[in-house]
C-alpha positions, 0 to 999 in steps of 0.5 A: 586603574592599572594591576599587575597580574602573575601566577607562581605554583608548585605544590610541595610534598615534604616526603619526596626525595626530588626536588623541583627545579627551575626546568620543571616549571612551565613558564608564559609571558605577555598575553600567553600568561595573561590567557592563563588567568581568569581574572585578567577577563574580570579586570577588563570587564571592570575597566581596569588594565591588567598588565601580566608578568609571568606565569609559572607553574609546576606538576606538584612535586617535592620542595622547590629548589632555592635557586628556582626559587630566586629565579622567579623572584627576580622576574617578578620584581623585574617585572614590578620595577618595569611598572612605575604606576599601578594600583593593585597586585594579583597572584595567583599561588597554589598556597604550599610551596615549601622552598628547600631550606626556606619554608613557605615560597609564596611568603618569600615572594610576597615579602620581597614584593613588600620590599618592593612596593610598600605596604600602601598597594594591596595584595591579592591571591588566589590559592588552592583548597589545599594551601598551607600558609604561614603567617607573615603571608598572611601578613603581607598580603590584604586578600586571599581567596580559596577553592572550594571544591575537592576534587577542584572545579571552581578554579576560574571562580576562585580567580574572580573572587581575588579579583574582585577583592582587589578591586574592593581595595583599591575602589575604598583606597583600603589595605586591609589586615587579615586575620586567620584561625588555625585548626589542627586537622590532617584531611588528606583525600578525605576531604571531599567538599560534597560531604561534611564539615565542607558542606557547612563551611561552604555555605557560610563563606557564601553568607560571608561573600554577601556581606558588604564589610567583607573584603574576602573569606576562605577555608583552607584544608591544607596540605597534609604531607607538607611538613611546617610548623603551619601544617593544617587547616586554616580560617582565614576573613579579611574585613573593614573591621579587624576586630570584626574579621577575626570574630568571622574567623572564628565562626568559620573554624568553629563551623568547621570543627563541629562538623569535622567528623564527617570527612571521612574517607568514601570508596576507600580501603586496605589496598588487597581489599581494593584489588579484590573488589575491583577484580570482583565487580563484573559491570563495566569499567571500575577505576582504582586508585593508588593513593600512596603513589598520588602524582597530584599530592606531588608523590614520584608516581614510579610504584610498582606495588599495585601491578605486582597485586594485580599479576599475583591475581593473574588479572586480566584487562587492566590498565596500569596507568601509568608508571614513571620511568624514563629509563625504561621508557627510552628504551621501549620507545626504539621498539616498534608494536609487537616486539618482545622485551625484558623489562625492569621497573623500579631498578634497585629500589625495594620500599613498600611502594617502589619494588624492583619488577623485571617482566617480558613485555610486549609493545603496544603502541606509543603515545603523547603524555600530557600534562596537568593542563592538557599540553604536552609533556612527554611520551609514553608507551603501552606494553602488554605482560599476560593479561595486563596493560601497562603505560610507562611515561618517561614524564610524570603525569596524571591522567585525569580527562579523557584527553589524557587517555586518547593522546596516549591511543587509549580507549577506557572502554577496553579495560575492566579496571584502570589503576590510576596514581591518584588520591580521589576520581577526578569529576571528568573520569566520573564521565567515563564511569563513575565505579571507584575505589581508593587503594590506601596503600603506602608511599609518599602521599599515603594517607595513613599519616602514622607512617608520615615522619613529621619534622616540622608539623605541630605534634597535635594535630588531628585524627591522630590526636582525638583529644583536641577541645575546641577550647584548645584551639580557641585559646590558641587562636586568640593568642595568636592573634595576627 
């Protein structure tokens, strides 16, 4: 048996003014881009050739811009018509691409894989906690499989579960259809999977894996500042049995919905709360983070907001880390240590994230900026005003694992606190110390979602509308019923 194997992932903020182009995307081909995916070792293992087509991912960002889009869609079909015989299609998407002007990327690329190959091979993907779905993907492929850990941890595990359904497909010549329930919930980064409804969902997929007539089951937390008539969380069994795997999916839902109050947002607070109690915590190293500026919810990453909360405090070893601007960047990289300059961040903006802040610096050091899989991405620079670090990046990054920290020459250790562009403590930080509080401040991954400006997204969608029935969604679902 023979599969074909890719990979196409950006993550899409409805609410960013940027626009991810076919540059942003890190591209691998042949046995680089077979390296990158954990399922070509379970395809071998199984005695099944996988043969990759192309891995392509981008740091989440805002839409996708059409013509990026049309590029990696014809590599892949390129790529599938290269092929003459094969038994199985593997894809690996993040699950809310939202493509300028088209909607939902991954249903495009699997609709014009259709096109392409017929109905008959099966499809199967992995995709990430927070994908957004539509349904005509859902349509067009026979499998799909989701992380089940917030922070993510279980990527590679993910990967072998879509593998293995696919594999199920293709040993019982079976292409079947999925069926999916949809629940009107904004999660945001209160959805931690060690707490509630996660930890009753988590154990019925797993009751779910055993049974044999199940070819793949997955909960979906969604994305919340993706802005489509399919925003929110998502049920989704694919089974021997239609009648069957909508009636799983359901249970699913329902699991999830009784259990739903218990996402609650841990460590989090109103953003002068947080500074506060970082500054008053005295053992050891506390992480604070700016989760209206997130750079893994695909927010710029460029505010000011917490460094000027910090200078009113007149604080004293703090990391800033790290503030977008390559501007700045560029020009501080031409100064060797312990020179003086006169900076502006945030030039000309004046939002409740992004202020203009002019500030006399002193160079530290400079460093290697590192991407969401560790590579290099671009460079940065450590800048010192009063008692204050900062780390300005001419890349957008987050800084998520101790390499990130010692590429750019930084020592954790040195620091009392460290503001970081995230939404929640990434597990590898927790190794560093795993003190943390969540600044809710605003910007465009804010989790006050009535400062969100939906478009698109259903209008009943909770928390904000606390007075959804189960009975609602259940009638809907059956309405809806793929």
């Amino acid at each position: 048996m023979k599969v074909l194997t890719g990979s196409f992932q950006c993550e899409s903020n409805s609410f960013c003014d940027d626009v991810a182009k076919e540059s942003d995307f890190e591209v691998y081909y042949g046995k680089d881009a077979a390296q990158k995916l954990a399922a070509t070792r379970y395809f071998e293992e199984n005695g099944i050739e996988a043969v990759p087509m192309v891995f392509a991912s981008a740091l989440p960002s805002g839409e996708v811009a059409y013509s990026a889009y049309q590029y990696f869609e014809r590599i892949f079909l390129e790529k599938i018509r290269e092929q003459k015989d094969f038994d199985g299609l593997y894809i690996y998407f993040h699950g809310s691409m939202y493509v300028e002007g088209h909607g939902c990327g991954e249903e495009l690329l699997t609709t014009a894989i259709r096109k392409e190959i017929g109905d008959k091979i099966p499809i199967s993907a992995a995709c990430d906690f927070h994908a957004t779905l539509s349904d005509q993907f859902y349509k067009n492929v026979n499998a799909v499989n989701g992380f089940r850990t917030a922070p993510h941890t279980d990527h590679d595990d993910t990967e072998r579960r879509a593998a293995r359904s696919l594999i199920e497909c293709m040993k019982r010549s079976i292409a079947p259809r999925l069926q999916r329930v949809r629940v009107p919930f904004l999660g945001a980064d209160a959805s931690v999977t060690a707490n509630e409804p996660y930890l009753s969902v988590t154990k019925e997929l797993q009751r779910l894996d055993a049974e044999e007539h199940v070819i793949s089951c997955a909960f979906f937390n969604g994305h919340a500042w993706y802005d489509a008539p399919h925003t929110g969380a998502c049920a989704v069994v694919a089974d021997t049995d239609g009648e069957t795997a909508f009636a799983e999916a359901m249970r699913l839902a329902k699991i999830f919905w009784e259990h739903k109050e218990g996402a609650v947002f841990e460590g989090a607070m109103p953003t002068d709360e947080a500074v506060d109690r970082s500054l008053a915590q005295k053992e050891g190293l506390i992480f604070v983070d700016d989760s209206g500026d997130n750079t893994t919810a695909g927010a710029w990453g460029a505010g000011t907001l917490m460094l000027r909360k910090y200078m009113k405090k007149n604080a004293k070893n703090v990391l800033i880390c790290g503030i977008f601007d390559p501007e700045v960047t560029t020009a501080l990289l031409e100064d060797k240590p312990g020179e003086k300059r006169r900076i502006v961040l945030c030039k000309g903006k004046h939002t409740a994230q992004e202020i203009e802040t002019e500030l006399d610096v002193t160079v530290k050091s400079a460093g290697t900026v590192c991407g969401w899989a560790g590579d290099e991405v671009g460079k940065g620079v450590v800048v010192k005003c009063g008692g204050i670090d900062i780390l300005i990046t001419d890349a957008r990054a987050a800084f998520t694992t101790s390499r990130h920290f010692e590429k750019m020459g930084i020592d954790p250790y040195d620091y009392r606190i460290i503001v970081l562009k995230m939404g929640y403590l990434f597990p590898k930080l927790r190794e560093i110390s795993d003190l943390a509080v969540v600044a809710l401040t605003p910007g465009q991954s804010t989790n006050d979602f009535s400062q969100i400006d939906f478009k698109r997204a259903p209008k009943r969608l909770y928390p904000a509308c606390k007075d959804i029935r189960w009975e609602e969604i259940e009638t809907k679902a059956r309405r809806m019923r793929l």
